[in-house]
C-alpha positions as CSV (number, residue, x, y, z in Angstrom):
1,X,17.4,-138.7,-73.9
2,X,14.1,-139.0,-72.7
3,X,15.4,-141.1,-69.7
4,X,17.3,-138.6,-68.5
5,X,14.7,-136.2,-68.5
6,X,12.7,-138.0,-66.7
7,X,15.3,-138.8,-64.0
8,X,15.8,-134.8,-63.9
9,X,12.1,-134.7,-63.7
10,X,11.6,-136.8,-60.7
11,X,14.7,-135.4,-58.5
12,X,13.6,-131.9,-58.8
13,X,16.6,-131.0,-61.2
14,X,13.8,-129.3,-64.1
15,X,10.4,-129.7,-64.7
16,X,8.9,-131.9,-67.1
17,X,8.1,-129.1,-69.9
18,X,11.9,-127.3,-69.6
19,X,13.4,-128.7,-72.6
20,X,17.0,-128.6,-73.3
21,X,19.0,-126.8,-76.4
22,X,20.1,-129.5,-78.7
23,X,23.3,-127.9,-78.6
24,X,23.5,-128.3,-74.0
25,X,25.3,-132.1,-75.6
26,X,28.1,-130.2,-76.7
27,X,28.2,-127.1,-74.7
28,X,28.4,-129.7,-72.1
29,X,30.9,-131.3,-73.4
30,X,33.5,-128.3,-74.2
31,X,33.1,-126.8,-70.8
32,X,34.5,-130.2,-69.1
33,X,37.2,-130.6,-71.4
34,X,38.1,-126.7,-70.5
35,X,37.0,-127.4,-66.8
36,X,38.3,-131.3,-66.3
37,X,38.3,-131.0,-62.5
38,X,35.7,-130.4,-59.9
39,X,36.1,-126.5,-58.8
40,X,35.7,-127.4,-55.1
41,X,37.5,-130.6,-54.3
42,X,39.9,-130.9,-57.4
43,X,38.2,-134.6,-58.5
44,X,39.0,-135.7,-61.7
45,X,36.5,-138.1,-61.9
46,X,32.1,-138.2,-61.6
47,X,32.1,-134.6,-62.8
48,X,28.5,-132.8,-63.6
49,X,28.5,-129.2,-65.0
50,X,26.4,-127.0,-62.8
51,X,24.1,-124.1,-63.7
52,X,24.6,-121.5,-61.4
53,X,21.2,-120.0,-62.2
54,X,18.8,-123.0,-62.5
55,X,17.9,-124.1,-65.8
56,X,14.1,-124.2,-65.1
57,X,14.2,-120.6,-63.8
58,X,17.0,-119.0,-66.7
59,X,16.5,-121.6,-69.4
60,X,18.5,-118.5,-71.5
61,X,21.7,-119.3,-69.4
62,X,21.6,-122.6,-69.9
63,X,24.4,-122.6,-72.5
64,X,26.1,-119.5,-71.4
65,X,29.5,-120.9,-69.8
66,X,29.5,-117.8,-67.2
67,X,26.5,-119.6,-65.8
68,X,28.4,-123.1,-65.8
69,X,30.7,-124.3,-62.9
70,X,32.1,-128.0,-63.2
71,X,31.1,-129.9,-59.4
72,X,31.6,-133.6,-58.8
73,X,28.6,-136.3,-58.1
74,X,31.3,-138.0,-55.5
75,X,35.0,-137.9,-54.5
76,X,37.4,-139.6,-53.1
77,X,36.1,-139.2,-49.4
78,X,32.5,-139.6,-50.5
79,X,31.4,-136.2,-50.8
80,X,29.3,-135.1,-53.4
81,X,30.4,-131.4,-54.2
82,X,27.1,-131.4,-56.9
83,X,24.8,-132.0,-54.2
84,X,26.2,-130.4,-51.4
85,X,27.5,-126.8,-52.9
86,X,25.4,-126.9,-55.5
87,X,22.1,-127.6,-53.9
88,X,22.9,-127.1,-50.6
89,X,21.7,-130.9,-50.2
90,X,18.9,-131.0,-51.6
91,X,18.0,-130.5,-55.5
92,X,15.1,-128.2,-55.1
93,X,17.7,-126.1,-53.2
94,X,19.4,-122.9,-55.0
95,X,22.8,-121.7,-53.5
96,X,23.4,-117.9,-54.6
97,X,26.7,-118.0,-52.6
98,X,28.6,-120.6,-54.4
99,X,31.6,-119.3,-55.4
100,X,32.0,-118.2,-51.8
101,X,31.3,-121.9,-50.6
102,X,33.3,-123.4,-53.5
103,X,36.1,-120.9,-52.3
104,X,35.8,-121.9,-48.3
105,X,35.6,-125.6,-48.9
106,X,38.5,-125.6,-51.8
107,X,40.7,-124.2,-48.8
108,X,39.9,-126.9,-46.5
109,X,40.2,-129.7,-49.1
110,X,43.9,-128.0,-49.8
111,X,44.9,-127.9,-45.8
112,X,43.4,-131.5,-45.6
113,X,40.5,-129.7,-42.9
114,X,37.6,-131.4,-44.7
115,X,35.5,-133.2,-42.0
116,X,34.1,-135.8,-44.3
């Protein structure tokens, strides 16, 4: 536990004094197993469940699954949907027009027009 919090710590994902519901395990946990594939791409497989609104900024959203959107870490062709939709490549990065990315870049992973 306290490994991962430092990890999140040092790549920007939540401050150090942003502490997590004991129930986020298993919040967590029922959203991927209602949400089992990656919202952009379709992968099965690397899966992290994305706050919409940051954590460190709505910590009250954190287990509310209107806030939650499952993205992948990487896919089959090496993208990582996390990083790149989520964050817009970089953690400390917010994207307020996700579902309208998530929605552009699910077309072109269903027409095969992904460039990467």
């Amino acid at each position: 536990m306290i490994v991962n919090k430092i990890k999140d710590t040092l790549e920007k994902k939540a401050p150090l004094i942003a502490f997590r519901s004991i129930k986020w395990p298993n919040v967590r946990a029922a959203f991927l197993k209602e949400n089992p594939k990656c919202a952009c791409c379709g992968g099965e497989s690397n899966l992290n469940v994305h706050h919409v609104k940051p954590f460190h900024l709505f910590p009250e959203l954190e287990l509310e699954p209107t806030n939650l959107i499952t993205l992948c870490e990487k896919n089959s062709k090496g993208m990582n949907c996390h990083i790149l939709l989520g964050h817009l490549g970089n953690y400390k990065n917010i994207n307020p027009y996700i579902y309208q990315d998530i929605k552009i870049w699910s077309k072109r992973y269903k027409s095969k027009r992904c460039l990467l």
